[in-house]
The first five atom37 places (N, CA, C, CB, O) and aatype in JSON, in Angstrom:
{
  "aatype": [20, 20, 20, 20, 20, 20, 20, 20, 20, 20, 20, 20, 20, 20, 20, 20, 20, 20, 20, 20, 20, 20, 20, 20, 20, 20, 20, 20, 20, 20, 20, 20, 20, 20, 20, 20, 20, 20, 20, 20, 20, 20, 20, 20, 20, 20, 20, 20, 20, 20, 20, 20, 20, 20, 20, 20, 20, 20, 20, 20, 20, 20, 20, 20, 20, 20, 20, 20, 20, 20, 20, 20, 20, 20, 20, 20, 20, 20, 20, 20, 20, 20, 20, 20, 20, 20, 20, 20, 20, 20, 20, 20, 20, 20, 20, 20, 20, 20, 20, 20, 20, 20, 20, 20, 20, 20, 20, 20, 20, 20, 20, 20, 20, 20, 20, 20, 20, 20, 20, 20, 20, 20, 20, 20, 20, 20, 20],
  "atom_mask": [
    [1, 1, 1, 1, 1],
    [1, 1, 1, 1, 1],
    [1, 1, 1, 1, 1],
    [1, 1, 1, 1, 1],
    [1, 1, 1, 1, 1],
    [1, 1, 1, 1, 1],
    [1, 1, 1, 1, 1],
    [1, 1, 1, 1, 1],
    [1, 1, 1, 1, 1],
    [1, 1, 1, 1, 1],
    [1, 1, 1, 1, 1],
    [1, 1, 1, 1, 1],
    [1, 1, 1, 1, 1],
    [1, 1, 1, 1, 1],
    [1, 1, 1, 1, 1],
    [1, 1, 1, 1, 1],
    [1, 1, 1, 1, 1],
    [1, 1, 1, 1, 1],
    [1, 1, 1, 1, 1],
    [1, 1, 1, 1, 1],
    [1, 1, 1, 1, 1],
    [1, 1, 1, 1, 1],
    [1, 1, 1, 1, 1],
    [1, 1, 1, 1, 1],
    [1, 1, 1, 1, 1],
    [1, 1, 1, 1, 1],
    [1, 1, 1, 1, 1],
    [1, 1, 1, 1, 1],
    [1, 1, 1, 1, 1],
    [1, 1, 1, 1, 1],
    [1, 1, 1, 1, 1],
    [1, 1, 1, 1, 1],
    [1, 1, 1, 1, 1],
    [1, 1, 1, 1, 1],
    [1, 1, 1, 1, 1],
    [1, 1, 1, 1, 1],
    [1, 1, 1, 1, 1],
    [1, 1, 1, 1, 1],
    [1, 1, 1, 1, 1],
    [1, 1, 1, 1, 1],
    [1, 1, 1, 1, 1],
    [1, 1, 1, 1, 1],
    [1, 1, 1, 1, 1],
    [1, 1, 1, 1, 1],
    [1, 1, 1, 1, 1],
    [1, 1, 1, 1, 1],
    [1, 1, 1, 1, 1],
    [1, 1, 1, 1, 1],
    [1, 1, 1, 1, 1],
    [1, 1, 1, 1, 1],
    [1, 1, 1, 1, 1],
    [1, 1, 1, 1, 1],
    [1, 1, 1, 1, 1],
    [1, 1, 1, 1, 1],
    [1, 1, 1, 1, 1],
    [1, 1, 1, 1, 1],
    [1, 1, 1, 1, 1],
    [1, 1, 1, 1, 1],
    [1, 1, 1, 1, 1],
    [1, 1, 1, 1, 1],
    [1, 1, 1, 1, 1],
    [1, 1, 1, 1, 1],
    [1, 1, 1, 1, 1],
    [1, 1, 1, 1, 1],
    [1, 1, 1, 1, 1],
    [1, 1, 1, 1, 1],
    [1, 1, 1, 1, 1],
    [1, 1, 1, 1, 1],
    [1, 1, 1, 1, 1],
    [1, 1, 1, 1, 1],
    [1, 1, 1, 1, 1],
    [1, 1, 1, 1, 1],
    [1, 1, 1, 1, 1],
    [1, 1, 1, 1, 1],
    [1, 1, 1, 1, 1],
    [1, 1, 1, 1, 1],
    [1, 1, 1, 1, 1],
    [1, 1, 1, 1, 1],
    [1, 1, 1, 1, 1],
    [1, 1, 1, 1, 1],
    [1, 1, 1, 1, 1],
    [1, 1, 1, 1, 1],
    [1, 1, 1, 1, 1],
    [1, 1, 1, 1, 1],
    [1, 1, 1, 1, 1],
    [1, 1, 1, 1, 1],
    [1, 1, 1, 1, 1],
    [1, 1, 1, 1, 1],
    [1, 1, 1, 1, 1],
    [1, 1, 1, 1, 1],
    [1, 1, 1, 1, 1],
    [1, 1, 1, 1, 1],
    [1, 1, 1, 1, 1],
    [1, 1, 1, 1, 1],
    [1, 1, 1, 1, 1],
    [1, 1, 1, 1, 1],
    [1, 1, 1, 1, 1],
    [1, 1, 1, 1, 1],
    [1, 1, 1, 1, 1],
    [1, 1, 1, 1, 1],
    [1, 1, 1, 1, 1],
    [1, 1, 1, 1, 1],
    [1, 1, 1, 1, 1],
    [1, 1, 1, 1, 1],
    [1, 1, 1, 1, 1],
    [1, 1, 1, 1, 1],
    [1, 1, 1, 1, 1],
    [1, 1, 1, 1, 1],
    [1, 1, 1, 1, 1],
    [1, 1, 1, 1, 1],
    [1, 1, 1, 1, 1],
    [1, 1, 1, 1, 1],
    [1, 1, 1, 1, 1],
    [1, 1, 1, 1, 1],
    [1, 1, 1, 1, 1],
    [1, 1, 1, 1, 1],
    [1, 1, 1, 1, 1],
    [1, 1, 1, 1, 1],
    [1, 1, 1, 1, 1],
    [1, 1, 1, 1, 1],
    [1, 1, 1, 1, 1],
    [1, 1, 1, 1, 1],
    [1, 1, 1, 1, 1],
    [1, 1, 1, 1, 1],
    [1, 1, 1, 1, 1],
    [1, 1, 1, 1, 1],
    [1, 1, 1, 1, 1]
  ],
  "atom_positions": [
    [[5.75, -31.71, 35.94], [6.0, -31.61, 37.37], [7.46, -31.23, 37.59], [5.64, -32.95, 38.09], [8.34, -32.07, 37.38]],
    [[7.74, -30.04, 37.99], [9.34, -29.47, 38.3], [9.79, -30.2, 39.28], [9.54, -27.91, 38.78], [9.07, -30.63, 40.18]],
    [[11.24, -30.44, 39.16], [11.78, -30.91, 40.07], [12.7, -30.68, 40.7], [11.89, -31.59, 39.92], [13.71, -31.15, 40.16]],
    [[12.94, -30.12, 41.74], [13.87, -29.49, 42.45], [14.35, -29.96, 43.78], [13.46, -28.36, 42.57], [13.64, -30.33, 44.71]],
    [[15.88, -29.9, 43.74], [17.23, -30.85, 44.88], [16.24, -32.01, 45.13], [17.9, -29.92, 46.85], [15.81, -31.99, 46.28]],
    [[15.84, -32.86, 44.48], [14.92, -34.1, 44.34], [13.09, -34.68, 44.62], [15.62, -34.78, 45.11], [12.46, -35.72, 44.75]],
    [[12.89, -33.17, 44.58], [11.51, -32.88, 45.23], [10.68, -32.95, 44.35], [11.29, -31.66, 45.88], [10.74, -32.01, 43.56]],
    [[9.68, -33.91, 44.09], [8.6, -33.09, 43.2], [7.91, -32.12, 43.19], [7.86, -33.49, 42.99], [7.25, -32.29, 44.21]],
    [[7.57, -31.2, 42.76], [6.47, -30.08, 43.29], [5.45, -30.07, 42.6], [6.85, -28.69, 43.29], [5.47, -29.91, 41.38]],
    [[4.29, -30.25, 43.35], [3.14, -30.1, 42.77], [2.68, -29.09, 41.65], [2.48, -29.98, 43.69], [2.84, -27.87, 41.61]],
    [[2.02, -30.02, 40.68], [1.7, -29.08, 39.15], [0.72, -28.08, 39.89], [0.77, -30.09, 37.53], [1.27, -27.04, 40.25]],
    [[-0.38, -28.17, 40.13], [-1.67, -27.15, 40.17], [-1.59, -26.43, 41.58], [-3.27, -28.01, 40.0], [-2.63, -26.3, 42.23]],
    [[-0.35, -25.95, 42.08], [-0.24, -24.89, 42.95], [0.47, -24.05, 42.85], [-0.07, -25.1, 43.88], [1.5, -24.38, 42.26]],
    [[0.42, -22.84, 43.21], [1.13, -21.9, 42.75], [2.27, -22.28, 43.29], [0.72, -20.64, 42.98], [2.37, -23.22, 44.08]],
    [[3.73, -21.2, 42.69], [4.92, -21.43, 42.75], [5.4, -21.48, 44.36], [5.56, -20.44, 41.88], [6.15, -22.25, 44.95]],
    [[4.57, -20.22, 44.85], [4.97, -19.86, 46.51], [4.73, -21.08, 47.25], [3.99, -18.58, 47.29], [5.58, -21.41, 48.08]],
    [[3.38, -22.03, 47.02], [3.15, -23.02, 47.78], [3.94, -24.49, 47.67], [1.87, -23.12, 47.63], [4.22, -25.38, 48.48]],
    [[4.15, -24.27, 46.22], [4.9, -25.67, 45.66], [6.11, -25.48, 46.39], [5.21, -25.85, 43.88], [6.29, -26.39, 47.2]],
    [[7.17, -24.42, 46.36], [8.07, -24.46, 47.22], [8.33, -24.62, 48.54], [8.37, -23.83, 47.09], [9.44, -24.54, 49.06]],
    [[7.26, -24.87, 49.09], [7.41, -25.29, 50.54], [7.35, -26.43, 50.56], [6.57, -24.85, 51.47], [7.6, -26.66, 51.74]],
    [[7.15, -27.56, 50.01], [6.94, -29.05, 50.01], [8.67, -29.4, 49.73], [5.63, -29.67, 48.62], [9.16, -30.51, 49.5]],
    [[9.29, -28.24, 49.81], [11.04, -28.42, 49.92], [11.4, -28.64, 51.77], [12.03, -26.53, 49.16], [10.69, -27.9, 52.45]],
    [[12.07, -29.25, 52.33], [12.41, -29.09, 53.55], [13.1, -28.07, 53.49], [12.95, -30.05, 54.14], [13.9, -27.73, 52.61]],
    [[12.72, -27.47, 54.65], [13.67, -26.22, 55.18], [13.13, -24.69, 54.64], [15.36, -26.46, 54.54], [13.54, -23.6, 55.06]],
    [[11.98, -24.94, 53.46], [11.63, -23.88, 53.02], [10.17, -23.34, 53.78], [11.61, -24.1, 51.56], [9.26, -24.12, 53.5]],
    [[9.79, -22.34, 54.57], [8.53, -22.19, 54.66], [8.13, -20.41, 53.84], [8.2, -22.46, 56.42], [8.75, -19.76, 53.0]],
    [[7.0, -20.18, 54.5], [6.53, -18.93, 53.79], [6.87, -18.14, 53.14], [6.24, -18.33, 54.2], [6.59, -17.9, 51.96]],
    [[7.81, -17.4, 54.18], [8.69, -16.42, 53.84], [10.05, -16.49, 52.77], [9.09, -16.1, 55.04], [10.52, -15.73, 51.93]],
    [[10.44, -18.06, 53.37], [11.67, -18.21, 52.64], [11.16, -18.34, 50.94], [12.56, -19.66, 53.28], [11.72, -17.78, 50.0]],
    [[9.84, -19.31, 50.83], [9.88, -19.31, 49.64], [9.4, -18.04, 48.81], [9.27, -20.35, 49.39], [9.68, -18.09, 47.61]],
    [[8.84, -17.1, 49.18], [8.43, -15.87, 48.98], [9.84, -15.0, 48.27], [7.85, -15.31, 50.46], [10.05, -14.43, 47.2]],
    [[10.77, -15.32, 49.78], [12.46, -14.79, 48.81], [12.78, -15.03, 47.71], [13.71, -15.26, 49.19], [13.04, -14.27, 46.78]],
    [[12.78, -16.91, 47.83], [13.04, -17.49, 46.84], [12.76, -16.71, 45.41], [12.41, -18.62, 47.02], [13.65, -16.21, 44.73]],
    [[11.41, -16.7, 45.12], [10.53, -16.38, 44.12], [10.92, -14.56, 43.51], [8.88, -16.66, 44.89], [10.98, -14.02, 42.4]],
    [[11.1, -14.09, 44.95], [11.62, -13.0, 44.13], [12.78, -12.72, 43.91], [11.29, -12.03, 44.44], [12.93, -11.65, 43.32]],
    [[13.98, -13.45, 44.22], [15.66, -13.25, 43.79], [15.39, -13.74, 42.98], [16.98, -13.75, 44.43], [16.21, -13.45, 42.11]],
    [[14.02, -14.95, 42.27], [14.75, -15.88, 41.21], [13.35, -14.8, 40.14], [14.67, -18.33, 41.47], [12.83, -15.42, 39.21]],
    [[13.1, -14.03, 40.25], [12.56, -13.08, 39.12], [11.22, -14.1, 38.79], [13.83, -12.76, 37.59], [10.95, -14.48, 37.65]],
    [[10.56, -14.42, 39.85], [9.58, -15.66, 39.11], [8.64, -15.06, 40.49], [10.28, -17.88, 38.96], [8.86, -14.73, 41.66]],
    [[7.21, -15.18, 39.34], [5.67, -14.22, 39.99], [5.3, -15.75, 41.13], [3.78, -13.74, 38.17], [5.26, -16.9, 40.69]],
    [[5.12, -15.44, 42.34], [4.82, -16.87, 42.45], [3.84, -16.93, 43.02], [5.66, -17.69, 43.02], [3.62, -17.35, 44.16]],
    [[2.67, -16.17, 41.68], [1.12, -16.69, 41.91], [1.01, -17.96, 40.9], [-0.19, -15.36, 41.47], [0.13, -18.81, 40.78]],
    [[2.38, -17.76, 40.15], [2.07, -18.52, 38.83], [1.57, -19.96, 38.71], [3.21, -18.54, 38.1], [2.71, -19.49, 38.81]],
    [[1.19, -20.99, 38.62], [1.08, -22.52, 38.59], [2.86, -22.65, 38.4], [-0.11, -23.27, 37.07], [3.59, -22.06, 37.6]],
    [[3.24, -23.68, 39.51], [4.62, -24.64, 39.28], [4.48, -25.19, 37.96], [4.82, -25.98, 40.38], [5.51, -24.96, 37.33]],
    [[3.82, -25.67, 37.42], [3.72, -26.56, 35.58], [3.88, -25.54, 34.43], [1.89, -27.39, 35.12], [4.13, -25.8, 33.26]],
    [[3.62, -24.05, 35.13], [3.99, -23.17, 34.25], [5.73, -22.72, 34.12], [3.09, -22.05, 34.6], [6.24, -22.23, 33.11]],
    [[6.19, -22.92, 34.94], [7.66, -22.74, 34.98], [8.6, -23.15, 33.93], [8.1, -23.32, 36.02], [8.64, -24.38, 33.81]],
    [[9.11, -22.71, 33.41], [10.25, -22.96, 32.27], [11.35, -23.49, 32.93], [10.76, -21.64, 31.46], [11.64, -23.08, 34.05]],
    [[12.19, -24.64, 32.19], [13.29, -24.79, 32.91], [14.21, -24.04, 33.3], [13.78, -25.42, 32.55], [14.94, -24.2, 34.28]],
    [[14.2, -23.02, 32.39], [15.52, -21.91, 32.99], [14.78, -20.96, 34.1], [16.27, -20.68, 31.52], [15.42, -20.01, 34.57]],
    [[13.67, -21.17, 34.45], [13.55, -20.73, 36.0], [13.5, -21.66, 37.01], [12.39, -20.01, 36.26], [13.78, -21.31, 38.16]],
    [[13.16, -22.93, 36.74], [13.31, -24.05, 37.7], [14.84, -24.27, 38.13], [12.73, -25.38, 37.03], [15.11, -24.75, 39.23]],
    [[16.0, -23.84, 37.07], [17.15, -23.61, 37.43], [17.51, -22.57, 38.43], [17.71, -23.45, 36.44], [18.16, -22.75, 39.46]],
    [[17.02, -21.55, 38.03], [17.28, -20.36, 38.64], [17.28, -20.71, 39.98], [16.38, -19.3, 38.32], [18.33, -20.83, 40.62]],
    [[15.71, -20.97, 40.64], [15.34, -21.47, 41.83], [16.48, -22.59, 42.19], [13.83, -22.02, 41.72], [17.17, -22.12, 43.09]],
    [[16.85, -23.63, 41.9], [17.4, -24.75, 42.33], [18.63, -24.09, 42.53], [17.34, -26.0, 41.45], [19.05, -24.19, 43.68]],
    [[19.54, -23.24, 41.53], [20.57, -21.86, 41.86], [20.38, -21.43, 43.47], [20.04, -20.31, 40.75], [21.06, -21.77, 44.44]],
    [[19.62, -20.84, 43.42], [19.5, -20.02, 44.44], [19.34, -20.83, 46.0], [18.29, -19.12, 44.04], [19.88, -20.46, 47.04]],
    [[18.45, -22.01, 45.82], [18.53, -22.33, 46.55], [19.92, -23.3, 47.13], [17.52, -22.56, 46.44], [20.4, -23.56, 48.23]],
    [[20.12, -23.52, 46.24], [21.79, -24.77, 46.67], [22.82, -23.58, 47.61], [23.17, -25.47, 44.5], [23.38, -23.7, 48.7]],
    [[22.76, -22.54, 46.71], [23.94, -21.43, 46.9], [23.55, -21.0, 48.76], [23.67, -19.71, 45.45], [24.09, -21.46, 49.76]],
    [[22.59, -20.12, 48.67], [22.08, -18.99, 49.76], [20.84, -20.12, 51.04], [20.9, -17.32, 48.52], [20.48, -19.57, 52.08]],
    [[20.48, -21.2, 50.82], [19.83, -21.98, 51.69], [20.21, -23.19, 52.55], [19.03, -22.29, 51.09], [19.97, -23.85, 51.54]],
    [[20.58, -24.14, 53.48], [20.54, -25.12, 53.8], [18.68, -25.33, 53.82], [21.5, -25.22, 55.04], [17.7, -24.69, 54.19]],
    [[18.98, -26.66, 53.15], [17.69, -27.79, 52.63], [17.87, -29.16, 52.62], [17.25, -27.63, 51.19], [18.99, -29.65, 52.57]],
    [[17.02, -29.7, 52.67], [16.92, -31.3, 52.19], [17.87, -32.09, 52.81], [17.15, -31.56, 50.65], [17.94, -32.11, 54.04]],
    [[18.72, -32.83, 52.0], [19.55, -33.68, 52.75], [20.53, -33.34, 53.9], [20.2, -34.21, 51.91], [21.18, -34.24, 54.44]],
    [[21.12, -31.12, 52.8], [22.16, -30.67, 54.05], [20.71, -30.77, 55.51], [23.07, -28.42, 53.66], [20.63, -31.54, 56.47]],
    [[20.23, -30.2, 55.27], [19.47, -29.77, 56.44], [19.23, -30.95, 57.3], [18.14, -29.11, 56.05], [19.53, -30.93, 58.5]],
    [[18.65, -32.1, 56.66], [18.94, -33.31, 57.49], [20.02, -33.75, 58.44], [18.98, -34.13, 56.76], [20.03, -34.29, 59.55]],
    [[20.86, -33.35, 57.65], [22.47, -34.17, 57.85], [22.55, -32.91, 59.31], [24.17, -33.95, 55.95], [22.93, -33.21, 60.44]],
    [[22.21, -31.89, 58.98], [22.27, -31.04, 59.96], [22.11, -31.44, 61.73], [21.3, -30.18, 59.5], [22.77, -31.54, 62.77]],
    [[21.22, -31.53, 61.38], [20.07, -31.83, 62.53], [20.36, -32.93, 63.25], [18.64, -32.08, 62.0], [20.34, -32.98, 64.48]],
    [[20.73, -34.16, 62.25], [20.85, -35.4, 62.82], [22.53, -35.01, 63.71], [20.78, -36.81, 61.43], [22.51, -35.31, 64.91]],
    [[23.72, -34.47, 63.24], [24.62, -34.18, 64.0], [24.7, -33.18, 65.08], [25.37, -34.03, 63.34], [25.69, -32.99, 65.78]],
    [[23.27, -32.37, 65.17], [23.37, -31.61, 66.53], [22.58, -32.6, 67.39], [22.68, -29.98, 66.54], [23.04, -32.83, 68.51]],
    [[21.53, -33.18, 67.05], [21.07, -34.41, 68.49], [22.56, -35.23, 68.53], [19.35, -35.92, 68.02], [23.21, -35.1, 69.57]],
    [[23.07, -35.96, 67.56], [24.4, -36.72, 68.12], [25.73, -36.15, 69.34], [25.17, -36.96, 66.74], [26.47, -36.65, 70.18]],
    [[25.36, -34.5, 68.62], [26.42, -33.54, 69.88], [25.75, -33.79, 70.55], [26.83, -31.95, 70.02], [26.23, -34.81, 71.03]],
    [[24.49, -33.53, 71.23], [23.73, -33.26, 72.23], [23.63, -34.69, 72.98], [22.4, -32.6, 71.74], [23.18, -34.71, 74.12]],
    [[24.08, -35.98, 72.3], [24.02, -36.85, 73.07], [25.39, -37.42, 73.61], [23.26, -37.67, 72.51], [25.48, -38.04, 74.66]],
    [[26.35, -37.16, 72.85], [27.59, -37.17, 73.12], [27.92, -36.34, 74.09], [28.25, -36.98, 72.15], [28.79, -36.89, 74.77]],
    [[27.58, -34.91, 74.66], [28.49, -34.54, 75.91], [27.56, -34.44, 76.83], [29.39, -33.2, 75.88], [27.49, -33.51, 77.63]],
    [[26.38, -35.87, 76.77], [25.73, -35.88, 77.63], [25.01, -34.91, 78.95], [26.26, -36.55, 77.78], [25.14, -35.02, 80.17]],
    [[24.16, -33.88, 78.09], [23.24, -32.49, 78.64], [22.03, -33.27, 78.68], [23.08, -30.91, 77.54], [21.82, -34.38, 78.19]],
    [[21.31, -32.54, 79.32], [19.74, -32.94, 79.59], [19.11, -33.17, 78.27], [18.83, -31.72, 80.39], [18.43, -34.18, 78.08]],
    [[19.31, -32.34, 77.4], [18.74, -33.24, 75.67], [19.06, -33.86, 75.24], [18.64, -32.96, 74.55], [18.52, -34.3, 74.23]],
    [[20.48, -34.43, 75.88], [21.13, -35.56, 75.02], [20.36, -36.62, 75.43], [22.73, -35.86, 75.22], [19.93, -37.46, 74.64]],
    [[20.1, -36.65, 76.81], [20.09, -37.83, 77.5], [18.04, -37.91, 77.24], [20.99, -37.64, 79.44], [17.36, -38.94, 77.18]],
    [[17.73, -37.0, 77.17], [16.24, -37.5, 76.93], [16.05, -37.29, 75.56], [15.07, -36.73, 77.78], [14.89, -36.97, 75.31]],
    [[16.81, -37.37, 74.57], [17.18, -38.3, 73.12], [17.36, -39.66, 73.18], [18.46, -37.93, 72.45], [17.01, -40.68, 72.59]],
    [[17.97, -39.32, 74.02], [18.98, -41.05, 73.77], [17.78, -41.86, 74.3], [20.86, -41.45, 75.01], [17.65, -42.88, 73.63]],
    [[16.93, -41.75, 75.22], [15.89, -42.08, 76.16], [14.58, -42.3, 75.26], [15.72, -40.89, 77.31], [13.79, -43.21, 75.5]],
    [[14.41, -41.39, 74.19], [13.2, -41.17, 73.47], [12.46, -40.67, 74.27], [12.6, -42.2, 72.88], [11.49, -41.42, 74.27]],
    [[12.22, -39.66, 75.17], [11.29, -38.99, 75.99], [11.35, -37.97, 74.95], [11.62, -38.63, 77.59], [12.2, -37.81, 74.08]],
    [[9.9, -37.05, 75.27], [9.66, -35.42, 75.35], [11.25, -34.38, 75.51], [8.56, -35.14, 76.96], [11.99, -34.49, 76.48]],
    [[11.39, -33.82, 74.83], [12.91, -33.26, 75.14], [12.67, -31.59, 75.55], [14.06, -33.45, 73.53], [13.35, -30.97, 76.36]],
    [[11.59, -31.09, 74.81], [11.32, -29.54, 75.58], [10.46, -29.09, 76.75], [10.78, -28.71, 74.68], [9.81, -28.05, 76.86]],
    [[10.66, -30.49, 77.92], [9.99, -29.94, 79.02], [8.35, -30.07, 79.26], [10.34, -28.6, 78.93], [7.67, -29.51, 80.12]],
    [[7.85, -31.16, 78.02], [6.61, -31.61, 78.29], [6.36, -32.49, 79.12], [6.13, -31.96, 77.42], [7.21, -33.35, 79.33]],
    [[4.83, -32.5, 79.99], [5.26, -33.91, 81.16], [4.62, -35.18, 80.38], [4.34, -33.77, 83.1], [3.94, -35.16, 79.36]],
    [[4.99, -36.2, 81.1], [5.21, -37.11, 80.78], [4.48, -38.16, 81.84], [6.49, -37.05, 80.55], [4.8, -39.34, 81.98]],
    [[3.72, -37.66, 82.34], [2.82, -38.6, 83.67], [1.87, -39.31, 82.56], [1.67, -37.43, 85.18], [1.87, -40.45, 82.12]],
    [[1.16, -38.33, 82.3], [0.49, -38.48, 81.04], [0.36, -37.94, 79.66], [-0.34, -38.4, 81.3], [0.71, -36.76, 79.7]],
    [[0.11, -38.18, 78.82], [0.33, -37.68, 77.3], [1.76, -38.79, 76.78], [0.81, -35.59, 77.28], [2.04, -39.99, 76.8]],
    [[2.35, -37.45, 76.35], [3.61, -38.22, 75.76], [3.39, -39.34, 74.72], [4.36, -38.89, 76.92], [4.28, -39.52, 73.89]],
    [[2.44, -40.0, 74.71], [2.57, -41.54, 73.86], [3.12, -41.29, 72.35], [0.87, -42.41, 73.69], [3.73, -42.2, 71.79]],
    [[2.9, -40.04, 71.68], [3.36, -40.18, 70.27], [5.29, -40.22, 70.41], [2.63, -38.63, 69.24], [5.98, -40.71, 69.51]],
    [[5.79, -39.71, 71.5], [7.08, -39.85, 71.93], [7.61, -41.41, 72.77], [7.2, -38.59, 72.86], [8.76, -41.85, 72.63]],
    [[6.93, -41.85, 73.32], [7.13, -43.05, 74.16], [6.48, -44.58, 73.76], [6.55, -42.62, 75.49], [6.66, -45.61, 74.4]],
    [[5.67, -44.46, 72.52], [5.05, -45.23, 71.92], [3.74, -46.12, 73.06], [6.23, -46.06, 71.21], [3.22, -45.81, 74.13]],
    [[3.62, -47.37, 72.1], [1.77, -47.89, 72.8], [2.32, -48.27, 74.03], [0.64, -49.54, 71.94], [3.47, -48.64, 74.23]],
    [[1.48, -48.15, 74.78], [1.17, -48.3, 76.53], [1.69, -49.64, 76.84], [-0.63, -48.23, 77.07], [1.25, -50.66, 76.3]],
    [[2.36, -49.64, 77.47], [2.74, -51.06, 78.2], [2.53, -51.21, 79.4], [3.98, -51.43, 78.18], [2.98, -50.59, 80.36]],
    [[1.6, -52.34, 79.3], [0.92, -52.32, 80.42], [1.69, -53.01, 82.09], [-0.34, -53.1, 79.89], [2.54, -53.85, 81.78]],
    [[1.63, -52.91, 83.1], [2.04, -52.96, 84.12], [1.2, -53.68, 85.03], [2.33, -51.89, 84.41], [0.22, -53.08, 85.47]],
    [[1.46, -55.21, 85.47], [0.57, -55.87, 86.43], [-0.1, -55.18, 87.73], [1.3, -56.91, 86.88], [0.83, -54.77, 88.42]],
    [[-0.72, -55.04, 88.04], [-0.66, -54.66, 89.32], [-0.6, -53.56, 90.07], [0.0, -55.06, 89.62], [-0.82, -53.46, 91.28]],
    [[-0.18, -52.46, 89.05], [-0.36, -50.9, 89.38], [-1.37, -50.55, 90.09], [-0.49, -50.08, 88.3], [-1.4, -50.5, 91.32]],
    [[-2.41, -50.26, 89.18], [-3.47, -49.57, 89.87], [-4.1, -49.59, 91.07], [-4.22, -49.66, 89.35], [-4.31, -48.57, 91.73]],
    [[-4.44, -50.84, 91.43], [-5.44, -51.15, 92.74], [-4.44, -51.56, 93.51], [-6.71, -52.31, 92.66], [-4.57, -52.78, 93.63]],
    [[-3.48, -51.16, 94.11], [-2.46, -51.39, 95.22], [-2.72, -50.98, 96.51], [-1.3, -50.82, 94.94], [-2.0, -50.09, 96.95]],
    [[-3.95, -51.61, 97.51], [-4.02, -51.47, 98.77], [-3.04, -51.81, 100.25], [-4.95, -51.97, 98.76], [-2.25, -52.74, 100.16]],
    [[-3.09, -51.31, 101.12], [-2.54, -51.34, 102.1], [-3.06, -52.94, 102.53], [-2.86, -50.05, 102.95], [-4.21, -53.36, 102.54]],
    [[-1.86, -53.62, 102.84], [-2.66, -55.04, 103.76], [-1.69, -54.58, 105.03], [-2.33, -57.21, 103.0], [-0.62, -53.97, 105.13]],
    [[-2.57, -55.17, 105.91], [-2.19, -55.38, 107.71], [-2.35, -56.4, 108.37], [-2.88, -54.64, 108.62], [-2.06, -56.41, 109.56]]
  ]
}
C-alpha cells in the first residue's frame, strides 16, 4: 500500500483513482500528476515502485497545495473572513449556511438536531 504526504492509497485501484483519496487532488489534477511523473495511471497503485511513488510525492510537494498545506489554507481564509467581519465571516462564526441557502427550512446538516420551541406552532389570537 503506497504512501503518500501521509495518505494511504488504495492497493486494487488504479493509480489515477488512488490519487484522489489525496486532499486537494481531483480528476484532472491527478491525471497531471501521473503524467509529469512518467507513470501509466491505468496501472494498480501496489504496482508502483518506490522510485515512482517518489516521483509523485516530488511533484506533488513542489507544484501542488494538499493535505495539511491545503487545510491550514482554508482554515486561515474563514479566520480572515471572520475577523473583518463580512457577511461570511459572520455566518461562520454563527454556523449558518454561508452561500445563500435558506434556512426557514432545510439547513439541519449546518445548524444541527431541531430544538424544539414551546409553544410555536398553535399560537391563536385570544380576545
Amino acid at each position: 500500500m503506497p504512501r503518500i504526504l501521509g495518505v494511504d492509497l488504495p492497493n486494487e485501484k488504479p493509480t489515477h483513482i488512488s490519487l484522489r483519496y489525496i486532499r486537494g487532488i481531483g480528476p484532472t489534477t491527478a491525471l497531471e500528476v501521473c503524467d509529469k511523473a512518467k507513470v501509466n495511471p491505468q496501472r494498480k497503485a501496489k504496482d508502483l515502485t518506490e522510485e515512482e511513488v517518489a516521483r509523485i510525492a516530488n511533484i506533488l510537494d513542489r507544484e501542488y497545495v494538499v493535505e495539511g498545506q491545503l487545510r491550514r489554507q482554508e482554515q486561515q481564509n474563514i479566520a480572515r473572513l471572520r475577523e473583518i467581519g463580512c457577511y461570511r465571516g459572520f455566518r461562520h462564526r454563527r454556523n449558518l449556511p454561508v452561500r445563500g441557502q435558506r434556512t426557514r427550512t432545510n439547513a439541519r446538516t449546518r445548524k444541527g438536531p431541531r430544538k424544539t420551541v414551546a409553544g410555536k406552532k398553535g399560537v391563536k389570537d385570544q380576545k
